[in-house]
N, CA and C atoms as a LAMMPS dump frame, in Angstrom:
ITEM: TIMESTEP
0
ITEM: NUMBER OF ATOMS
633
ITEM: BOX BOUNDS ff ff ff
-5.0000000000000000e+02 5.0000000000000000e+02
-5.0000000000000000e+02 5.0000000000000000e+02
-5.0000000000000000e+02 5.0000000000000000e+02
ITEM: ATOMS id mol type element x y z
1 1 1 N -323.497 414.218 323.385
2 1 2 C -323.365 415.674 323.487
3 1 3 C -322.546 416.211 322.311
4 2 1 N -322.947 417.689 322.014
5 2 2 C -322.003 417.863 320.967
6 2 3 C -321.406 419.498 321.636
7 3 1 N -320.227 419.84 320.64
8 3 2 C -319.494 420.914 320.932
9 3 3 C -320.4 422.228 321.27
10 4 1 N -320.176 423.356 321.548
11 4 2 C -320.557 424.692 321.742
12 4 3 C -320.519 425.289 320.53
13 5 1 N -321.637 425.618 319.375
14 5 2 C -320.568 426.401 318.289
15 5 3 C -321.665 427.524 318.091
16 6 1 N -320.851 429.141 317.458
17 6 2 C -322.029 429.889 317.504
18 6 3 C -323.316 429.977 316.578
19 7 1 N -323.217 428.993 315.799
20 7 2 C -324.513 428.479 315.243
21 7 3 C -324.792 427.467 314.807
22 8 1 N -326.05 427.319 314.926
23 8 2 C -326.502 425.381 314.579
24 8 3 C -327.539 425.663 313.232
25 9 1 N -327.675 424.698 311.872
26 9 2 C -328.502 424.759 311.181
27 9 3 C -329.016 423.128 311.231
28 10 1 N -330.134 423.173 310.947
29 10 2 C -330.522 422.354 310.757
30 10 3 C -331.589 421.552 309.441
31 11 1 N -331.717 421.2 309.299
32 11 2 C -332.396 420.1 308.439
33 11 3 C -333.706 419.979 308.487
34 12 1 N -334.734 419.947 308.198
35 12 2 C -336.64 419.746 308.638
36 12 3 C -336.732 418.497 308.827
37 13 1 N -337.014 418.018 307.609
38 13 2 C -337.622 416.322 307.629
39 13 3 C -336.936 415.844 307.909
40 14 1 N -337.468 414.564 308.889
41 14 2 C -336.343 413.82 309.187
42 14 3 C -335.627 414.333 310.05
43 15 1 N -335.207 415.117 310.93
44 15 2 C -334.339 415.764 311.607
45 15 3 C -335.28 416.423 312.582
46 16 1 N -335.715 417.436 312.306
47 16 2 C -336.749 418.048 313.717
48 16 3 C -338.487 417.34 313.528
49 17 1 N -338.617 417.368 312.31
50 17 2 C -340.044 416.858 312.158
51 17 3 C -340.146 415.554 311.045
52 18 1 N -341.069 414.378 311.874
53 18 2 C -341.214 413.151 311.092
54 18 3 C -342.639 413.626 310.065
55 19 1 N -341.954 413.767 309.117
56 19 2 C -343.323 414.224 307.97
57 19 3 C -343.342 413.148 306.736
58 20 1 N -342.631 412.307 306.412
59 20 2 C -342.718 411.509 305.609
60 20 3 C -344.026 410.968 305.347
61 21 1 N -345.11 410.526 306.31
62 21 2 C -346.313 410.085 305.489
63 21 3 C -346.792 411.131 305.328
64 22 1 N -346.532 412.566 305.096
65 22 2 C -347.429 413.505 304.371
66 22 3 C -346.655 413.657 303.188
67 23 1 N -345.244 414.194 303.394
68 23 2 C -344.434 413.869 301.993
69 23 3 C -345.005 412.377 300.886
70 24 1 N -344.585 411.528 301.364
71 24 2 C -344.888 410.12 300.61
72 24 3 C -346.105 410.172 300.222
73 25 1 N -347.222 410.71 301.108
74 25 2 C -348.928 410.419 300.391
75 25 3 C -348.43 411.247 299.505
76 26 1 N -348.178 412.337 299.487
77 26 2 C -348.453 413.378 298.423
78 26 3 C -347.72 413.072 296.947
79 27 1 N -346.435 412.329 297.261
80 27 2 C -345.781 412.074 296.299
81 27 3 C -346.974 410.855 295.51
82 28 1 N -347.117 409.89 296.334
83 28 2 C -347.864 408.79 295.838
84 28 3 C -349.206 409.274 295.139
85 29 1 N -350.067 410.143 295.617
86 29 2 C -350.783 410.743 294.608
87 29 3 C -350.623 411.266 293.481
88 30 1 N -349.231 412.248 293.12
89 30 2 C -348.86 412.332 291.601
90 30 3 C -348.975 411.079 290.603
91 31 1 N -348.35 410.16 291.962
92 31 2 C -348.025 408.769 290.99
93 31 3 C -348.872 407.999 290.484
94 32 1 N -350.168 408.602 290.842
95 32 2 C -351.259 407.518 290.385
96 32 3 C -351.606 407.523 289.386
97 33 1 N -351.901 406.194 288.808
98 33 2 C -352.062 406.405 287.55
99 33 3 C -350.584 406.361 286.709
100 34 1 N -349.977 406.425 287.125
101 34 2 C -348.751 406.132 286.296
102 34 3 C -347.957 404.706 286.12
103 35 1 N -347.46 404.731 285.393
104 35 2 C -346.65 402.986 285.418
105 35 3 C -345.502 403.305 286.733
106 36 1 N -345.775 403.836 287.577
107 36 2 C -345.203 404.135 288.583
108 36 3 C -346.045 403.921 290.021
109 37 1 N -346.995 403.542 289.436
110 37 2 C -348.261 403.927 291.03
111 37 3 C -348.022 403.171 292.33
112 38 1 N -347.12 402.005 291.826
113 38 2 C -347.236 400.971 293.003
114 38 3 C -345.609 401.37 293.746
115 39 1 N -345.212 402.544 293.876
116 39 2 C -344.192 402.815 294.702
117 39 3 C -344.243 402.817 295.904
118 40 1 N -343.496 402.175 296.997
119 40 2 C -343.928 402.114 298.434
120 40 3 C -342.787 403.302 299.048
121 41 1 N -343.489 403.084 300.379
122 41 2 C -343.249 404.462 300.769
123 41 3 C -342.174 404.359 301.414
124 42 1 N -341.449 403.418 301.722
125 42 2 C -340.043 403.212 302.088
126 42 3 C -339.437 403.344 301.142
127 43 1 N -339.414 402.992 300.121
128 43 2 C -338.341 403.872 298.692
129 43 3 C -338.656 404.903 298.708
130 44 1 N -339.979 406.078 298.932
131 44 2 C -339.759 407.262 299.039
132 44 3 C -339.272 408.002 300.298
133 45 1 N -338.792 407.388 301.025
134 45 2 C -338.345 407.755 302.474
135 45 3 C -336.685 408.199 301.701
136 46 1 N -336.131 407.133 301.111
137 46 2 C -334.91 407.668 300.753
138 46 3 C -334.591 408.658 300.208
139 47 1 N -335.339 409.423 299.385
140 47 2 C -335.501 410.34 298.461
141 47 3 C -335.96 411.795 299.729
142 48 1 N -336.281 411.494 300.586
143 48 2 C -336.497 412.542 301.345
144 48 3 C -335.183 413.371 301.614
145 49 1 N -335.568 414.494 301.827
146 49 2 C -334.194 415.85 301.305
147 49 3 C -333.236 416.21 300.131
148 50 1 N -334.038 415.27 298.674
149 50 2 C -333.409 415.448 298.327
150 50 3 C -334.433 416.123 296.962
151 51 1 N -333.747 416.847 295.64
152 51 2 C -334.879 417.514 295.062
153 51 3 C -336.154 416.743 294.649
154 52 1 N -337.141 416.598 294.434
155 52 2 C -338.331 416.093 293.287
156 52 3 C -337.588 415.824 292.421
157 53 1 N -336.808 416.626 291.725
158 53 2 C -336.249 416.233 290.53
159 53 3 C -335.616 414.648 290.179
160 54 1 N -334.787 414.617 291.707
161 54 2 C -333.976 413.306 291.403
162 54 3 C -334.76 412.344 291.258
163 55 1 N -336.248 412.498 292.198
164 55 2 C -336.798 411.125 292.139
165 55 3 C -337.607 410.769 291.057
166 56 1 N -337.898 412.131 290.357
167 56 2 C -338.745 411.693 289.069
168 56 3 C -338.211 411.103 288.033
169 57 1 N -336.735 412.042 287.81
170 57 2 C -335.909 411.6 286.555
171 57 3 C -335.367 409.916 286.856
172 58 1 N -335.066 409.669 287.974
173 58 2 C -335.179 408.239 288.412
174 58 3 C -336.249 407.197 287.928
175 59 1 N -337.639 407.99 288.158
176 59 2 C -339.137 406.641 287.984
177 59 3 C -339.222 406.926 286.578
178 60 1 N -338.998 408.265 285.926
179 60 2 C -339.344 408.711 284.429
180 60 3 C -338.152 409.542 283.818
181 61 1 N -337.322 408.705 283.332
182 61 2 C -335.682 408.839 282.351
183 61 3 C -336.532 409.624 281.475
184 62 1 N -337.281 408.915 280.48
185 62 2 C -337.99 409.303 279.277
186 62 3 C -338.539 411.052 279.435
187 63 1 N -338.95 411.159 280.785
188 63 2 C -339.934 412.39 280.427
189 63 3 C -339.057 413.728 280.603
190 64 1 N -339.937 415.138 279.972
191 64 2 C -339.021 416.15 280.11
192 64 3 C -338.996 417.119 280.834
193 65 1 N -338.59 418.106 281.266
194 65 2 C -338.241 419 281.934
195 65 3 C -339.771 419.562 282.627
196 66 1 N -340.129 419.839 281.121
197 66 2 C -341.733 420.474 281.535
198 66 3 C -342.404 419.647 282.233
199 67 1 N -342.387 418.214 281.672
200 67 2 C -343.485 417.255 282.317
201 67 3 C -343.234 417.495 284.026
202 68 1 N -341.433 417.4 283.846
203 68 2 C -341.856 417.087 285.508
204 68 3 C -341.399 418.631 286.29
205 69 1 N -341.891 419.575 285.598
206 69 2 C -342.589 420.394 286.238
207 69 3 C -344.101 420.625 286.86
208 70 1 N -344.435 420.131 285.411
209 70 2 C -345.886 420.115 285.893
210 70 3 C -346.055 418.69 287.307
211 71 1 N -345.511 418.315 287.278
212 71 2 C -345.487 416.857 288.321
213 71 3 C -345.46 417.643 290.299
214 72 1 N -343.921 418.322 290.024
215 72 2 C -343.609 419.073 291.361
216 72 3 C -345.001 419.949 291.391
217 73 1 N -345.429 420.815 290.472
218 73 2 C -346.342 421.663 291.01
219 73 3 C -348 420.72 291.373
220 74 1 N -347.978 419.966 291.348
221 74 2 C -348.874 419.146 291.247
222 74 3 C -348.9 418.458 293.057
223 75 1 N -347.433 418.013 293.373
224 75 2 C -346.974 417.387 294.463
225 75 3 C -347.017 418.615 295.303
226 76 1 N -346.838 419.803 294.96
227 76 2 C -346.585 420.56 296.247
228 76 3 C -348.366 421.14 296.616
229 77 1 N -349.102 421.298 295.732
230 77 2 C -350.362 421.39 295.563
231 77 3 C -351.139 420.465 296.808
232 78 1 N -350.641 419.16 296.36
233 78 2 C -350.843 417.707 297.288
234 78 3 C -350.684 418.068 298.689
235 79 1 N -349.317 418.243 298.675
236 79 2 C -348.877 418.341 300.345
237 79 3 C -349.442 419.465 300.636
238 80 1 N -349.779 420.57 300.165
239 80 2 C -350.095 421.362 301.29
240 80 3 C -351.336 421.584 301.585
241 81 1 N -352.139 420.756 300.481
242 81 2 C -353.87 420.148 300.689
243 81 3 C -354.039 419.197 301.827
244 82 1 N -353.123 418.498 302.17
245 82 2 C -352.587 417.608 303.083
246 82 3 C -352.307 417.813 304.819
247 83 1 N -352.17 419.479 304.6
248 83 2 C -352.467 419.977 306.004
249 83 3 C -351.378 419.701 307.046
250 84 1 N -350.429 418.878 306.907
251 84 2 C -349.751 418.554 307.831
252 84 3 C -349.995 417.627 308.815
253 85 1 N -351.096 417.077 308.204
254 85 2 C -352.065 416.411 309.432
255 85 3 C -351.478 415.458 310.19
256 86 1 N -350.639 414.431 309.286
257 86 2 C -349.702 413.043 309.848
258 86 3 C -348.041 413.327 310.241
259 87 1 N -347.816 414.478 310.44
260 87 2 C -346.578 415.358 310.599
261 87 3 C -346.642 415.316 312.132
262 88 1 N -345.064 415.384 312.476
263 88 2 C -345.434 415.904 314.101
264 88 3 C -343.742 415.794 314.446
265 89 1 N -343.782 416.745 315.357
266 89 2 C -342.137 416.785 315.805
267 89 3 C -341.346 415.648 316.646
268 90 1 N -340.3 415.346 316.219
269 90 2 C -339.836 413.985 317.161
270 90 3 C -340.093 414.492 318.536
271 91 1 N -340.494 413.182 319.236
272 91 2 C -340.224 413.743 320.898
273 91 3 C -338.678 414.325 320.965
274 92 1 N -339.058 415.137 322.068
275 92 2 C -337.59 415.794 322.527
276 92 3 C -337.039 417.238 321.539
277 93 1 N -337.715 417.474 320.227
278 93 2 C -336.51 418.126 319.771
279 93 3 C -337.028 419.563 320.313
280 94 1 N -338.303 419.96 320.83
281 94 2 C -338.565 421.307 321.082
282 94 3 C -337.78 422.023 322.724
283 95 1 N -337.583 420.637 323.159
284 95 2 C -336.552 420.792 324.462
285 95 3 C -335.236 420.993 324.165
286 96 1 N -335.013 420.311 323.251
287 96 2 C -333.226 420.207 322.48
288 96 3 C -333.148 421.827 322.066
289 97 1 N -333.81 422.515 321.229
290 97 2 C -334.171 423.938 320.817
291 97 3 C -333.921 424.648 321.763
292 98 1 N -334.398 424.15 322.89
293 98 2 C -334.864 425.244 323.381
294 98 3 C -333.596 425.507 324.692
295 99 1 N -332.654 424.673 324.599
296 99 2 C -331.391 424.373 325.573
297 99 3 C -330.369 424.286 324.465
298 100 1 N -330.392 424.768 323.761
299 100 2 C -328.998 424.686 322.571
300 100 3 C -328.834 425.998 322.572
301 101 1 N -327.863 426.4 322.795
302 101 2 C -327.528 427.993 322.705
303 101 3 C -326.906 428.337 320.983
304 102 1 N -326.292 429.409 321.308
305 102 2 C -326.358 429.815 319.741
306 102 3 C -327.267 430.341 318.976
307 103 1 N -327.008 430.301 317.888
308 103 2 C -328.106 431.102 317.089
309 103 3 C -328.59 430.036 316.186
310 104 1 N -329.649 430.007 315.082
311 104 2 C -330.453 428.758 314.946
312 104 3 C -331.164 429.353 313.656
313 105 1 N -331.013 428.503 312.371
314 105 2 C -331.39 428.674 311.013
315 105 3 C -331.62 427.115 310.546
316 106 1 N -332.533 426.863 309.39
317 106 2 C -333.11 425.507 309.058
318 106 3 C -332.043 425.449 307.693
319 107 1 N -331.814 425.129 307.283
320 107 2 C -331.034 424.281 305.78
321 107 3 C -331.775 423.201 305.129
322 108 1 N -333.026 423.46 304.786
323 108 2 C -333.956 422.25 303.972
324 108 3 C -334.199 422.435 302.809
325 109 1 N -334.532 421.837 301.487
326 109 2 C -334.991 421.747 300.51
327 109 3 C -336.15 422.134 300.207
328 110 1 N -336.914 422.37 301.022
329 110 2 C -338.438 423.216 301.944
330 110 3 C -338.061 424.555 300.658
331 111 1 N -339.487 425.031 300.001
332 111 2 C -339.108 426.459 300.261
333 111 3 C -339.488 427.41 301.314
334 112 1 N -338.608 428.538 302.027
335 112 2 C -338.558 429.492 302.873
336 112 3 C -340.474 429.402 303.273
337 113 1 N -340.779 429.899 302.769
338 113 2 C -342.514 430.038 303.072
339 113 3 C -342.534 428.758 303.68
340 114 1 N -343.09 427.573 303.184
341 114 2 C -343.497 426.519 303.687
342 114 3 C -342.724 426.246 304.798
343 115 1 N -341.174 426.373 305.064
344 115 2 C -341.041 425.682 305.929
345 115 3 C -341.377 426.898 307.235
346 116 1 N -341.09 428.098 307.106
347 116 2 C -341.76 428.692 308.338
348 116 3 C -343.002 428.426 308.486
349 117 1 N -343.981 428.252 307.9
350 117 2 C -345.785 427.613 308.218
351 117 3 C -345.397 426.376 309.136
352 118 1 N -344.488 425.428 308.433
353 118 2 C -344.808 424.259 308.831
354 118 3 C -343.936 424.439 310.139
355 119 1 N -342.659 425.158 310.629
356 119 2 C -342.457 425.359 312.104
357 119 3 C -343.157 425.539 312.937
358 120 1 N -343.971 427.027 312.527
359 120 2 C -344.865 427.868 313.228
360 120 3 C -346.176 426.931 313.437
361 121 1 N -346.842 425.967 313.234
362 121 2 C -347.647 425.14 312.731
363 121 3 C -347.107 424.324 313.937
364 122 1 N -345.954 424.022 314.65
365 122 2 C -345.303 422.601 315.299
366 122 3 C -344.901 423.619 316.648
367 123 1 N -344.978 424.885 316.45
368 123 2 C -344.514 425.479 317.665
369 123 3 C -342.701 425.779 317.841
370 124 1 N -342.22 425.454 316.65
371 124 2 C -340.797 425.222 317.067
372 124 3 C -340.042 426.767 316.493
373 125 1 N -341.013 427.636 315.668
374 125 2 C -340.548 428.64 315.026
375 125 3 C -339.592 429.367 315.624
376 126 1 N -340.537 430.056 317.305
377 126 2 C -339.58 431.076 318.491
378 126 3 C -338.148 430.586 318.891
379 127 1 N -337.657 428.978 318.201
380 127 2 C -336.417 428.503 318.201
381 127 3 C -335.192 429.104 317.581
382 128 1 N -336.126 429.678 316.85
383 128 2 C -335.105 429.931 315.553
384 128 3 C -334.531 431.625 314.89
385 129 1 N -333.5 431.892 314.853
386 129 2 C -333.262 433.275 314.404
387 129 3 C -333.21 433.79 313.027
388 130 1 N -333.605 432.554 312.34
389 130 2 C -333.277 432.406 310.804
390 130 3 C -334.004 431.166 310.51
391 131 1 N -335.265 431.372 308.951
392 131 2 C -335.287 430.353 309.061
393 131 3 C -335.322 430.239 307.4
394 132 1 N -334.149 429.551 306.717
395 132 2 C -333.739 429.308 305.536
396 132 3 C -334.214 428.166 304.21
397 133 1 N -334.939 428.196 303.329
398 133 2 C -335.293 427.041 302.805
399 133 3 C -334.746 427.343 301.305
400 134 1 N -334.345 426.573 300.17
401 134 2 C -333.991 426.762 299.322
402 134 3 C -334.771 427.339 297.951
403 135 1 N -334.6 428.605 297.807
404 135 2 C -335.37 429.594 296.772
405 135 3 C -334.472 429.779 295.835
406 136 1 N -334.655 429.202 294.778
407 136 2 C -334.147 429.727 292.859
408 136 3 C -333.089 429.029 293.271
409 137 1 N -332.352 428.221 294.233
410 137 2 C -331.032 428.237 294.062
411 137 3 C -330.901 426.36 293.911
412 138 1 N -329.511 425.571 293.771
413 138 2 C -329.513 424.319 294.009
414 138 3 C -329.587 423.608 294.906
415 139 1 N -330.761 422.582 295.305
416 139 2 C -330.773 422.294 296.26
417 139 3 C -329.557 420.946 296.496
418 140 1 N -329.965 420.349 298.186
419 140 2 C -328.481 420.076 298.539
420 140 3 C -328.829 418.742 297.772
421 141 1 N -327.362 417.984 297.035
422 141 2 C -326.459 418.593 298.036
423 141 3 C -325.05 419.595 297.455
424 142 1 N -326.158 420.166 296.997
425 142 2 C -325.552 421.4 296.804
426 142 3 C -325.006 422.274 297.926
427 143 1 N -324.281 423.152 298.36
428 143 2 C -324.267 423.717 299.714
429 143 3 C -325.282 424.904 299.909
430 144 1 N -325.532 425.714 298.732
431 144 2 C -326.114 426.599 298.762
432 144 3 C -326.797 427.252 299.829
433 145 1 N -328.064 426.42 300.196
434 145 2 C -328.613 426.651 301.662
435 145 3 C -328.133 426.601 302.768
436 146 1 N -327.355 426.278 303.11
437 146 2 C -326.162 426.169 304.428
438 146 3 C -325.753 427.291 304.168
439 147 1 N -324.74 428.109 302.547
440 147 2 C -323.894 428.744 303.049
441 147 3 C -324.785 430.188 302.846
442 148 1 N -326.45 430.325 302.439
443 148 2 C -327.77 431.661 303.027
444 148 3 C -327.482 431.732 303.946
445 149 1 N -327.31 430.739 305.006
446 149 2 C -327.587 431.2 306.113
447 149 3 C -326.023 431.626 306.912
448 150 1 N -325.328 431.014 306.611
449 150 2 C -324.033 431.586 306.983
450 150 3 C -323.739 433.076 306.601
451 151 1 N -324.4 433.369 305.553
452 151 2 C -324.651 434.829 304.808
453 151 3 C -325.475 435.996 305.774
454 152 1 N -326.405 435.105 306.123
455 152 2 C -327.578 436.415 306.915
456 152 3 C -327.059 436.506 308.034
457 153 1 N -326.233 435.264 308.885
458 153 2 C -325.178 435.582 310.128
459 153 3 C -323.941 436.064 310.41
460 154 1 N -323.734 436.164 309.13
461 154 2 C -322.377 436.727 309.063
462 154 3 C -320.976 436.192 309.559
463 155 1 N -321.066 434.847 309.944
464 155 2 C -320.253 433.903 310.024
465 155 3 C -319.337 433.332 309.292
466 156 1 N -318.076 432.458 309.805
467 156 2 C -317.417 431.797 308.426
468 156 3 C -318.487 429.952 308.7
469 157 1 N -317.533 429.379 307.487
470 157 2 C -318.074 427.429 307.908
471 157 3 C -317.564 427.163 309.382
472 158 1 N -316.611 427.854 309.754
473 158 2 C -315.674 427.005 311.055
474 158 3 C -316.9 427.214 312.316
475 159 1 N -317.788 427.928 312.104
476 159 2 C -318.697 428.556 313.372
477 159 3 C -319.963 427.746 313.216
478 160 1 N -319.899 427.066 312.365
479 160 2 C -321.057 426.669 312.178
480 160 3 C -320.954 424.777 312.594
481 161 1 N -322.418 424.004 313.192
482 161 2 C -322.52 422.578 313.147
483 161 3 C -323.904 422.596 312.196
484 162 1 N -324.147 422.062 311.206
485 162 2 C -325.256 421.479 310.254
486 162 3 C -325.817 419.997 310.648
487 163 1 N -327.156 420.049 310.982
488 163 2 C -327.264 418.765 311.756
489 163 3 C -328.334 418.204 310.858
490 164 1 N -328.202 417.003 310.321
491 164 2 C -329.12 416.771 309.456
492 164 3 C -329.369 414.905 309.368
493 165 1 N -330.11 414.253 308.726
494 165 2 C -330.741 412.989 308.791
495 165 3 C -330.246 411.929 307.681
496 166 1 N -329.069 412.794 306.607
497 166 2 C -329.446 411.391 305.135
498 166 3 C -327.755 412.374 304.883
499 167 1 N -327.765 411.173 303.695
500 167 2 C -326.422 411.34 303.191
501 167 3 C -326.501 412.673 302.449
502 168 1 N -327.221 412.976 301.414
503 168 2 C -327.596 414.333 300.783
504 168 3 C -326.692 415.593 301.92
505 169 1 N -327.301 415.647 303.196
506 169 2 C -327.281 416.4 304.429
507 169 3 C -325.695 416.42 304.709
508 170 1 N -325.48 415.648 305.077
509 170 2 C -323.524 415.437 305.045
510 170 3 C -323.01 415.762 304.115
511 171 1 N -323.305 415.377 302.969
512 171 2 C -322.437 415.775 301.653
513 171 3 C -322.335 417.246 301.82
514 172 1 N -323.8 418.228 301.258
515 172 2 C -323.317 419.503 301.405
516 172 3 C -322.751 420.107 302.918
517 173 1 N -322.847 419.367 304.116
518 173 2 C -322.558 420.175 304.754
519 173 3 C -320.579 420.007 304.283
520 174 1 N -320.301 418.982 304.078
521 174 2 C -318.887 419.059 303.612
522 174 3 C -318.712 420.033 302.704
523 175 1 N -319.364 420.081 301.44
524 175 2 C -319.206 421.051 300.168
525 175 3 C -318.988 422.655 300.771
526 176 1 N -320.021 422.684 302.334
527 176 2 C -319.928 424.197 302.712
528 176 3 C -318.851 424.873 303.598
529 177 1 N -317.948 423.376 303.975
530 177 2 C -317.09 423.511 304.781
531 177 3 C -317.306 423.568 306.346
532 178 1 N -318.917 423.927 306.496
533 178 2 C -318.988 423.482 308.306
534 178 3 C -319.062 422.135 308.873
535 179 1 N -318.786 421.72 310.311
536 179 2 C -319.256 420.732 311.034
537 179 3 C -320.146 420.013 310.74
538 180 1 N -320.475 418.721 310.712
539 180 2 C -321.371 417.981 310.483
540 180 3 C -322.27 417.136 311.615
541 181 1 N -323.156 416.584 311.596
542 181 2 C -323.943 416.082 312.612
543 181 3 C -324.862 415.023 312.091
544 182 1 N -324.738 414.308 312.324
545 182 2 C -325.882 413.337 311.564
546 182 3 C -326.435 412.992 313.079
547 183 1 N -327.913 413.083 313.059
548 183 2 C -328.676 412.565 313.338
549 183 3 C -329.402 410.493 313.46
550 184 1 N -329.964 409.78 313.707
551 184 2 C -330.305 408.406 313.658
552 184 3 C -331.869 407.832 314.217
553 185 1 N -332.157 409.064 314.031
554 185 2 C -334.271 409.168 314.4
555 185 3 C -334.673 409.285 313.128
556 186 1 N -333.718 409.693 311.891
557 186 2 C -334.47 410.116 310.585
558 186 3 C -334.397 409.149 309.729
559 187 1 N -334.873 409.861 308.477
560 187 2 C -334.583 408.332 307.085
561 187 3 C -333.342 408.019 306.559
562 188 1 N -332.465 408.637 306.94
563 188 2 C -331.495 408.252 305.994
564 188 3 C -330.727 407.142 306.933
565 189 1 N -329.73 406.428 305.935
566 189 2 C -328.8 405.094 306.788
567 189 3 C -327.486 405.435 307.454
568 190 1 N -327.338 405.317 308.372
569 190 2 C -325.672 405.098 309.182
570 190 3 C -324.857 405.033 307.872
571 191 1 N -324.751 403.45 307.313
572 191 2 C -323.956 403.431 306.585
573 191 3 C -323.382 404.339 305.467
574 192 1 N -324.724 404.742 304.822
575 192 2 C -324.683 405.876 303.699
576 192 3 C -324.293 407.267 304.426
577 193 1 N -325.019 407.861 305.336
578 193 2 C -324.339 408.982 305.719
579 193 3 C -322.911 408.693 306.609
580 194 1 N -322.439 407.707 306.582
581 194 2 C -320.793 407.585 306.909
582 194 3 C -319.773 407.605 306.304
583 195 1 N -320.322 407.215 304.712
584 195 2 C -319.482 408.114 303.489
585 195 3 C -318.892 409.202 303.967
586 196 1 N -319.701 410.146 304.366
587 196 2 C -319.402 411.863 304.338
588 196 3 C -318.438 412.39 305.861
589 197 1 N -318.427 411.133 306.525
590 197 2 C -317.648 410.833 307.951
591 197 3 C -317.978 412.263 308.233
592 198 1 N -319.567 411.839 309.462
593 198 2 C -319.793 413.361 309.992
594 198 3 C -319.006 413.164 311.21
595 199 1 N -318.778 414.747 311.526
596 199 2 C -318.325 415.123 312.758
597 199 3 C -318.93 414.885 314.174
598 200 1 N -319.933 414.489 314.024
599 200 2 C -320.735 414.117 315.742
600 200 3 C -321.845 413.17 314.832
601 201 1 N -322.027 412.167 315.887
602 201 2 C -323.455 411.257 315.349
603 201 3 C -323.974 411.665 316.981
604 202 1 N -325.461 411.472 316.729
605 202 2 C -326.058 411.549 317.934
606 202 3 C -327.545 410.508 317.619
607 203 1 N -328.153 409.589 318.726
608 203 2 C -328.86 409.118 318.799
609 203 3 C -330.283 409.088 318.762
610 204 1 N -330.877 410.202 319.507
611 204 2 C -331.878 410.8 320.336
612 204 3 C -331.53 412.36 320.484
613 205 1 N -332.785 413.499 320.26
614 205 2 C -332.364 414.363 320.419
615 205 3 C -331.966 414.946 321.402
616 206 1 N -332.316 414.451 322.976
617 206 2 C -331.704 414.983 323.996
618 206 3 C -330.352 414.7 324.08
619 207 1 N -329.518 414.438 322.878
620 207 2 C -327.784 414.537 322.642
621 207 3 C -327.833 415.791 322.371
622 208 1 N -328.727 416.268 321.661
623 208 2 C -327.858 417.827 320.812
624 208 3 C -328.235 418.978 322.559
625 209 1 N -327.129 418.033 322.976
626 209 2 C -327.024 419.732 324.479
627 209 3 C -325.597 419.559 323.752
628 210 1 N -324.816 420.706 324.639
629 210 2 C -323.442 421.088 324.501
630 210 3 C -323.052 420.609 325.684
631 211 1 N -321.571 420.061 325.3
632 211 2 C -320.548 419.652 326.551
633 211 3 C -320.536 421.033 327.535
């Protein structure tokens, strides 16, 4: 169980919805053809929430700015040709939603558009009073997106729990100054997100009720 607080943000992938084999195909299709092609999809699981950027400049040091522009627009092209088809919400979290009081905004690397499709698409949208994805700004773990939405609620960090799946997710929620939550249904590791020593771990989503 976790505390009462007057707002919860949360995280997409990995956290409310298992989308990684639509993420990963899509990524793996850029990659084809590249001295990169044979990447498996458990190394791209790690990279989930965190920008395109990191993972390209990672597989391709050498290439530049533009290239791996043209790369992201290429990948997001992918995924959303991709339909969502192998996507689907963990059991439990549309019940967890829907018994969590408070008010309720997403904090993903998603941009804003996509990730409301892809709620509204899963049914989980009417959850939510806000739903935040990172536009022009740095994604996490930057805080940026955590502290939009603390912006459109008019809240300080102390009101807020950020519940999220990977170390990326902890880090900024520290950088933003709210509560932390790590999750253990998603991709990221115990160990690595224990660096950031979150404030509540929870197992299964029928934890996120309030004491």
């Amino acid at each position: 169980m976790i505390p009462q607080f007057p707002v919860y943000l949360f995280d997409v992938d990995g956290t409310l919805l298992d989308s990684a084999a639509d993420i990963c195909g899509a990524i793996q299709g850029v990659l084809a053809g590249t001295t990169q092609d044979d990447v498996s999809e458990q190394f791209l699981r790690t990279y989930i929430g965190r920008h395109l950027y990191d993972l390209f400049q990672d597989l391709f040091p050498g290439r530049s700015r533009e290239q791996m522009d043209g790369m992201i627009a290429d990948y997001r092209t992918r995924y959303l040709a991709r339909g969502h088809t192998a996507t689907k919400p963990y059991p439990g979290i549309a019940e967890a939603l829907a018994a969590l009081p408070g008010r309720k905004s997403t904090a993903t690397t998603k941009g804003t558009p996509t990730t409301r499709a892809v709620l509204e698409m899963f049914g989980l949208l009417p959850y939510f009073q806000h739903v935040q994805g990172t536009d022009g700004f740095p994604a996490k773990p930057e805080p940026n997106v955590i502290l939009a939405s603390l912006d459109v609620f008019g809240v300080k960090p102390q009101d807020c729990l950020f519940i999220g799946d990977s170390p990326t997710d902890m880090e900024a929620g520290r950088r933003a100054g709210v509560k932390t939550c790590a999750v253990l249904w998603g991709y990221g590791q115990r160990e690595q997100m224990a660096r950031w020593e979150p404030d509540y771990w929870v197992e299964h989503p029928n934890e996120l009720s309030v004491e």
